[in-house]
VMD Tcl script that draws the C-alpha trace (Angstrom):
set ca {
  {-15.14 -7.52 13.89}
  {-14.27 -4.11 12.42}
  {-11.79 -1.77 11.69}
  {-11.11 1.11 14.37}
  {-11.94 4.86 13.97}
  {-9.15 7.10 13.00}
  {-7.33 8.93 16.00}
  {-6.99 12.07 13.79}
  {-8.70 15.57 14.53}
  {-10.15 14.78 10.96}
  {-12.37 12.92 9.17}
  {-11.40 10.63 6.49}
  {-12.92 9.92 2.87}
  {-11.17 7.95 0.26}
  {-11.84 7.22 -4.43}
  {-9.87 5.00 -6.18}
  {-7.64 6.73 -9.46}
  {-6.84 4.58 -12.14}
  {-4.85 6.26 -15.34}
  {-6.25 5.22 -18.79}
  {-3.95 3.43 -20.74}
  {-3.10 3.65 -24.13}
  {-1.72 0.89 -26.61}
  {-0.65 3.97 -29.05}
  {0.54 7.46 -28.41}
  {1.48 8.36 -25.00}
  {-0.82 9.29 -22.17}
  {1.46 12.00 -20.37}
  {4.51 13.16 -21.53}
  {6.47 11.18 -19.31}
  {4.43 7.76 -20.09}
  {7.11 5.51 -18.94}
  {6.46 1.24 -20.29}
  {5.92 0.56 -16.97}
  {1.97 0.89 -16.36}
  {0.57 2.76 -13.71}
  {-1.12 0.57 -10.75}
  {-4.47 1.35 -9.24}
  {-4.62 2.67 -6.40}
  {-6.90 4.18 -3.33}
  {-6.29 7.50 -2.20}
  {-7.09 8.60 1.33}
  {-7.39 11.80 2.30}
  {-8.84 14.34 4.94}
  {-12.34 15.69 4.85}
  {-14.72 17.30 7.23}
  {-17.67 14.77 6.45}
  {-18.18 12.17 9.08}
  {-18.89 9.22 7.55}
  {-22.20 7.40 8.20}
  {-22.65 3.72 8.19}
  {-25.58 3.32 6.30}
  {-24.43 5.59 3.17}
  {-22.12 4.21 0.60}
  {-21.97 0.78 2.57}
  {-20.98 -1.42 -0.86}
  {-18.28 0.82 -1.67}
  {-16.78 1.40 1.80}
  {-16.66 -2.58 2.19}
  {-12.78 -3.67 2.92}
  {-13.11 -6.82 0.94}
  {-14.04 -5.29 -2.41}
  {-14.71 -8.49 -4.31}
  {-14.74 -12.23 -3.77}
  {-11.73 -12.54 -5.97}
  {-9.79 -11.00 -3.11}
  {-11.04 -13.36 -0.68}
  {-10.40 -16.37 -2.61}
  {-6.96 -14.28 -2.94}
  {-5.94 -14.19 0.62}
  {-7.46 -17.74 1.29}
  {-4.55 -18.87 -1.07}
  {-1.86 -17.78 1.85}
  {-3.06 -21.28 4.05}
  {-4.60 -23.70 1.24}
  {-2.46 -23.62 -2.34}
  {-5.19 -24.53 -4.87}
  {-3.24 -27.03 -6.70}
  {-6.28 -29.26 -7.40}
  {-9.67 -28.63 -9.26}
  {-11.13 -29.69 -5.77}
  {-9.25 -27.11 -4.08}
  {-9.90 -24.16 -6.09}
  {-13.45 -24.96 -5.86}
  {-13.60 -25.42 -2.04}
  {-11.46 -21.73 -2.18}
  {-14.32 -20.41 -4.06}
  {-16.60 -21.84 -1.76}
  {-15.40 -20.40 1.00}
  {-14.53 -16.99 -0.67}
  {-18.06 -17.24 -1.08}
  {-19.33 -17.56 2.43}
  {-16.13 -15.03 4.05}
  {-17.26 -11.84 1.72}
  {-20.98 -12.49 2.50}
  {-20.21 -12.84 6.24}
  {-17.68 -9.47 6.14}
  {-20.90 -7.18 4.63}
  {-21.56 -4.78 6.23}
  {-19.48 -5.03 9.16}
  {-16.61 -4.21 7.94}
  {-17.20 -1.01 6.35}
  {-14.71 1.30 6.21}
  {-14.72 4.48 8.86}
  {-14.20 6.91 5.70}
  {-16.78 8.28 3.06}
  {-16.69 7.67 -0.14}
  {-15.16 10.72 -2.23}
  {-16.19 13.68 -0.10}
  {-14.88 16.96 -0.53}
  {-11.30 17.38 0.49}
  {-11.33 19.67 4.06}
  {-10.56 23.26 3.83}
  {-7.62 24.55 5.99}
  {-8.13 27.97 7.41}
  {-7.93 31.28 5.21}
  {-4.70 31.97 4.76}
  {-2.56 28.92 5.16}
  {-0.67 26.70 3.13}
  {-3.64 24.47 1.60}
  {-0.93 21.82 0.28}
  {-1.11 18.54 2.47}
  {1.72 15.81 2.92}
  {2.03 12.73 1.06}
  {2.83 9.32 2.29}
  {2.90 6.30 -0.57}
  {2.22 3.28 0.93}
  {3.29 -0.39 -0.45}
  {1.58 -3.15 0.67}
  {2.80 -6.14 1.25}
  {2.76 -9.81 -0.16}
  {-0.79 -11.54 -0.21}
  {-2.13 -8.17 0.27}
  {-3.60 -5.23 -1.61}
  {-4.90 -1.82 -1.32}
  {-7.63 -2.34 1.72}
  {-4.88 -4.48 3.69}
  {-3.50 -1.22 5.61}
  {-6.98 0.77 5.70}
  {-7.03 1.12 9.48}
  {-3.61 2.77 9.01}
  {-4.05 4.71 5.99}
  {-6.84 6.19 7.13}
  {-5.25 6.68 10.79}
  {-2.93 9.28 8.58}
  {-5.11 10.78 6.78}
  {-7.09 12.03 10.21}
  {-4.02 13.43 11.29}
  {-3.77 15.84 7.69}
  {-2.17 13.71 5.23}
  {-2.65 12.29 1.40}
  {-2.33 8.79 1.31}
  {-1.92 6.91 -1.56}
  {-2.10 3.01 -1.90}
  {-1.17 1.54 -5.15}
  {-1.93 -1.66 -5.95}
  {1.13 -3.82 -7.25}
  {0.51 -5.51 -10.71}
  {3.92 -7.76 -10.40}
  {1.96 -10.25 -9.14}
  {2.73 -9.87 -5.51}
  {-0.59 -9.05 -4.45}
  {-3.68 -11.34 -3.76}
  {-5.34 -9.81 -5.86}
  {-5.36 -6.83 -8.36}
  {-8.04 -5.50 -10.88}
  {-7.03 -3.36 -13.52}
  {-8.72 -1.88 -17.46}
  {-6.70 -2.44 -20.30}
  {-6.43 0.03 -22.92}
  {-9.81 -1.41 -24.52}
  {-11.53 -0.33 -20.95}
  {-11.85 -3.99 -20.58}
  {-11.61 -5.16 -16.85}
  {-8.82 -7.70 -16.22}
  {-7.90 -9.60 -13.19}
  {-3.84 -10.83 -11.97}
  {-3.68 -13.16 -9.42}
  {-0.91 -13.76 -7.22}
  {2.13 -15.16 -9.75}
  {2.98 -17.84 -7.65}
  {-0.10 -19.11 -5.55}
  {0.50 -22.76 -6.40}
  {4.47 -22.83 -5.27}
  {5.11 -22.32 -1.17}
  {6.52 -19.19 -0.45}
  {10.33 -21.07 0.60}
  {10.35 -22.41 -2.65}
  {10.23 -19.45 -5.02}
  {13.64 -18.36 -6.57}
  {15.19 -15.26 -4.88}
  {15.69 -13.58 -8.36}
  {11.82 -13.91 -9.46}
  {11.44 -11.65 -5.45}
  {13.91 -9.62 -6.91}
  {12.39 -9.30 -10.72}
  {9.20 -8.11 -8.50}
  {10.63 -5.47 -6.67}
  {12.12 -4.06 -9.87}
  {8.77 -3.38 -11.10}
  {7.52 -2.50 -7.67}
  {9.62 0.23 -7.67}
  {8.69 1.42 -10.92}
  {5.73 1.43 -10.33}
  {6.28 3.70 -7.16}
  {7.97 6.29 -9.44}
  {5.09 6.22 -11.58}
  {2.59 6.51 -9.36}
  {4.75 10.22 -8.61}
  {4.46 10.82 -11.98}
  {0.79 10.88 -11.67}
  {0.53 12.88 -8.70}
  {2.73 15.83 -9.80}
  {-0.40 16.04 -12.55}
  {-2.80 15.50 -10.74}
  {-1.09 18.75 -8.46}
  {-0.79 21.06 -11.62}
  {-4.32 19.82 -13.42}
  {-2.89 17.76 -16.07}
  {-5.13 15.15 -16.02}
  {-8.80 15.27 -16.96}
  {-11.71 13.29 -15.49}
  {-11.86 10.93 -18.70}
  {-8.88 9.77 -17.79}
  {-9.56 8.49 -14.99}
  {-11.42 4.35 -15.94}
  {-12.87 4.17 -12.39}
  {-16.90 5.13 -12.90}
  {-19.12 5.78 -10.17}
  {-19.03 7.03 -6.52}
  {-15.85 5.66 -5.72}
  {-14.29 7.34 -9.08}
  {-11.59 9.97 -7.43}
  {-12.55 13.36 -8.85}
  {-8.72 14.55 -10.14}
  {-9.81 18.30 -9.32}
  {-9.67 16.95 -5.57}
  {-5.98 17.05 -5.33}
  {-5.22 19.50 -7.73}
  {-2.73 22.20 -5.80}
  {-3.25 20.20 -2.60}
  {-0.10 17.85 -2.60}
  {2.95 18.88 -1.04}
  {5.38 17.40 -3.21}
  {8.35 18.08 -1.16}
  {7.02 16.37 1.06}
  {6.41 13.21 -0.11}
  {6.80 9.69 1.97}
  {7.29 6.62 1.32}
  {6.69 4.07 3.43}
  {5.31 -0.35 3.16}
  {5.10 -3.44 4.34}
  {7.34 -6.78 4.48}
  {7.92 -6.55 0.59}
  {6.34 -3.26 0.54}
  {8.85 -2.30 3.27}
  {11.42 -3.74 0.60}
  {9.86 -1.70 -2.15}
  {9.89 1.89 0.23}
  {13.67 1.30 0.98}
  {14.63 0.66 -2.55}
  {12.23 3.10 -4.31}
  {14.40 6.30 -1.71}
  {17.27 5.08 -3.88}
  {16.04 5.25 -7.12}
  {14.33 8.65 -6.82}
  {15.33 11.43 -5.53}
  {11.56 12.89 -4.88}
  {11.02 10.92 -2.39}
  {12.20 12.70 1.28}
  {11.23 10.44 3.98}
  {11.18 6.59 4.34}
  {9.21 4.50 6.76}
  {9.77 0.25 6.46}
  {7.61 -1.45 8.41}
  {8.94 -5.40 9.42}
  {10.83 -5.21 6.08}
  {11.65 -7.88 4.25}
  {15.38 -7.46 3.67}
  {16.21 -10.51 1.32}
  {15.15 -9.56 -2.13}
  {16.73 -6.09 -1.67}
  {20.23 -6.03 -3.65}
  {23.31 -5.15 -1.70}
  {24.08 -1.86 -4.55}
  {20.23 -0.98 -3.49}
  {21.61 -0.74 0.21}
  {24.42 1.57 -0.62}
  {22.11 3.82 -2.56}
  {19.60 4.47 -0.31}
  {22.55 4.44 2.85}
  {22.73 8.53 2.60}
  {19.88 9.94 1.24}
  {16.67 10.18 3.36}
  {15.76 9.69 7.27}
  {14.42 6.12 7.54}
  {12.20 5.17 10.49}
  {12.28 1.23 10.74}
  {9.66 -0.40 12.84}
  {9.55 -3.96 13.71}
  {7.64 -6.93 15.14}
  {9.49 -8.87 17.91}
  {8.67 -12.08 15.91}
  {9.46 -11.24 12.46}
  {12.95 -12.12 12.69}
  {15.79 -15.26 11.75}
  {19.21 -15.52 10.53}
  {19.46 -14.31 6.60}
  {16.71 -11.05 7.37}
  {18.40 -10.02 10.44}
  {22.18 -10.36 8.39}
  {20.49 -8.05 5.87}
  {19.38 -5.38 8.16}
  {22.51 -5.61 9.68}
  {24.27 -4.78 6.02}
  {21.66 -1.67 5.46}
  {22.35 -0.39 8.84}
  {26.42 -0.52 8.31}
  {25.99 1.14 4.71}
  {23.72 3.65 6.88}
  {26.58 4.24 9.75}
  {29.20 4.82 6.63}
  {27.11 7.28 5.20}
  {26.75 9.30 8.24}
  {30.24 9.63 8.61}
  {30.91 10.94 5.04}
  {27.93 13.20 4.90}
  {27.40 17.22 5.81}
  {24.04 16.48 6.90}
  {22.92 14.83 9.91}
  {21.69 10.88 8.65}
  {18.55 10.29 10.68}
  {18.39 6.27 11.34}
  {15.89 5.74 14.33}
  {14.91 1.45 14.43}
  {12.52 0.07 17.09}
  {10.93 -3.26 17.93}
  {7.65 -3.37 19.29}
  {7.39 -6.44 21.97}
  {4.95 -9.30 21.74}
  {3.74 -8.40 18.05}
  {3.94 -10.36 14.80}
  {4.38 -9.87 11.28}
  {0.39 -9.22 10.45}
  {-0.30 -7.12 13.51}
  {0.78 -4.27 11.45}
  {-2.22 -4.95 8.85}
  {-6.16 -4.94 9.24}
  {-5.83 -8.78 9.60}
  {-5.96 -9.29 13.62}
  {-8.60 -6.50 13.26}
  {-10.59 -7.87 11.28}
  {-10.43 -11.68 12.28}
  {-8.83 -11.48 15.82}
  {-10.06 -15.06 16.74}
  {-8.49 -16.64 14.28}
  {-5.75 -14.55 14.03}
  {-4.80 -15.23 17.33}
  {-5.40 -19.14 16.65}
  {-3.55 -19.11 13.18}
  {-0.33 -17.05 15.19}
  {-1.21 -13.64 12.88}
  {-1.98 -11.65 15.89}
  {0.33 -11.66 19.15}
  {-1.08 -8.97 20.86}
  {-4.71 -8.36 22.84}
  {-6.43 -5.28 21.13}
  {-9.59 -6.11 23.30}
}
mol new
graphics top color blue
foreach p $ca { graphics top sphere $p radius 0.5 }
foreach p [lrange $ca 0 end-1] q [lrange $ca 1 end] { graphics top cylinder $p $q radius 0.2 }
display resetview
């Protein structure tokens, strides 16, 4: 059990930013009524890690709210008896994850130093995570990027899509949201609440650009920033390191969703990558927004796949060719399956649990 080391020429640290809020005058000039989400940024450093410093705050399950959070995905806790038996074994999972699942990054080390001379602004990628999941679900390839030079930022969704999600309100109180709708199965909920979701998602995405362009020019100060102690991002870190023009966006399954949409809504963002996306909440007028703007790498699972997702990849992909045909520049559309994987082998969880991953049908391939 354990999460690989980045393949990167660079080491990898990572602090979690979360922007105070405010119930009276605005924060930032542009303080939209959608909140900013928390989020974990990962970035490049020349520290190596080492596995005995920082080991509580480099552990992938952060609390046992979160475990009791993803054990909702197999057990709904519809019953006093089954939210205690979740508890339970929320209980015994983050015990038996400590330390061995530590995260190959340190904990808010200096960001690395190109040489004298260069262009000291790194690229961005955003990355959504997906239903059931939160910030740590993608760590092994959030931190794969940042070896290889670039910022990445993982919010964590307060629509309720996550497991999940820990936030302060504007009294600095701590405040938990669980998943909106952990005692319903997932066939049952109403296409428009998946819909309502994503709205916010992507508002959320736009904000969380907000927050980077000042954390770029030094407009925010440490104060404002509710995260205390070693994994509290220091917001001099990024400022004049993010390439803004250069900025990604890129999820999973509803996350996926969320990157295609957000590239329609705002013209900052340059590059998409979806990642097994979950077409269905996505609105048709979202399609033809997005169809001309931005390259858009799709990559896909060979099992993730039946009739009403692969009809609404199909509708993207003919808004995409129609596009190309009316546009100057050339419309970059590259889509590839990769055989004998499933939906979560694109997450930490076959990483983490391959045994049971492979007995559960979340992991189809060997990474032995």
């Amino acid at each position: 059990m354990g999460l690989p080391k980045p393949l990167g020429p660079l080491a990898v640290a990572f602090a979690d930013f979360e922007l105070l809020r405010r119930s009276e005058a605005p924060l930032i000039e542009h303080e939209a009524a959608t909140p900013v989400p928390p989020m974990r940024i990962f970035y490049p450093t020349s520290q190596q890690p080492k596995w005995w410093r920082d080991a509580a705050d480099r552990r992938w399950l952060m609390s046992i709210t979160y475990a009791f959070g993803y054990l909702q995905t197999f057990i709904l806790p519809s019953t006093t008896a089954r939210r205690i038996m979740l508890w339970v074994l929320a209980g015994i999972i983050y015990i038996f994850m400590w330390p061995g699942s530590a995260l190959a990054a340190s904990v808010s080390s200096p960001i690395v130093q190109l040489s004298e001379g260069s262009d000291q602004r790194l690229p961005i990628v955003i990355f959504s995570h997906g239903l059931w999941a939160c910030r740590t679900t993608y760590t092994a390839l959030c931190c794969d990027l940042a070896s290889h030079g670039y910022i990445v930022v993982a919010p964590e969704h307060l629509d309720g899509s996550s497991n999940a999600v820990h936030y302060h309100d504007e009294n600095g109180k701590r405040k938990w949201i669980h998943h909106a709708f952990s005692n319903v199965p997932f066939v049952n909920v109403p296409m428009e609440d998946r819909s309502n979701q994503l709205r916010q998602r992507i508002a959320e995405i736009q904000r969380v650009i907000d927050v980077l362009e000042d954390l770029d020019g030094g407009l925010i100060t440490q104060n404002k920033n509710v995260i205390t102690g070693k994994l509290s991002l220091d917001v001099s870190t990024l400022k004049g390191r993010l390439s803004l023009s250069n900025l990604t966006v890129a999820g999973h399954s509803f996350g996926g969703a969320t990157a295609i949409t957000a590239c329609g809504r705002d013209a900052r963002l340059r590059w998409c990558i979806g990642l097994d996306v979950w077409w269905e909440p996505v609105e048709k007028v979202d399609y033809e927004r997005v169809a001309g703007k931005v390259p858009v790498l799709l990559l896909n699972t060979e099992s993730f796949e039946w009739k009403k997702l692969t009809d609404a990849r199909k509708l993207f992909l003919d808004c995409r060719r129609a596009a190309a045909n009316t546009t100057e520049d050339p419309l970059v559309t590259e889509v590839a399956t990769i055989k004998g994987t499933c939906h979560q082998d694109q997450s930490d969880i076959p990483l983490l649990f391959p045994i049971l991953s492979k007995k559960i049908g979340f992991q189809a391939f060997d990474n032995s």
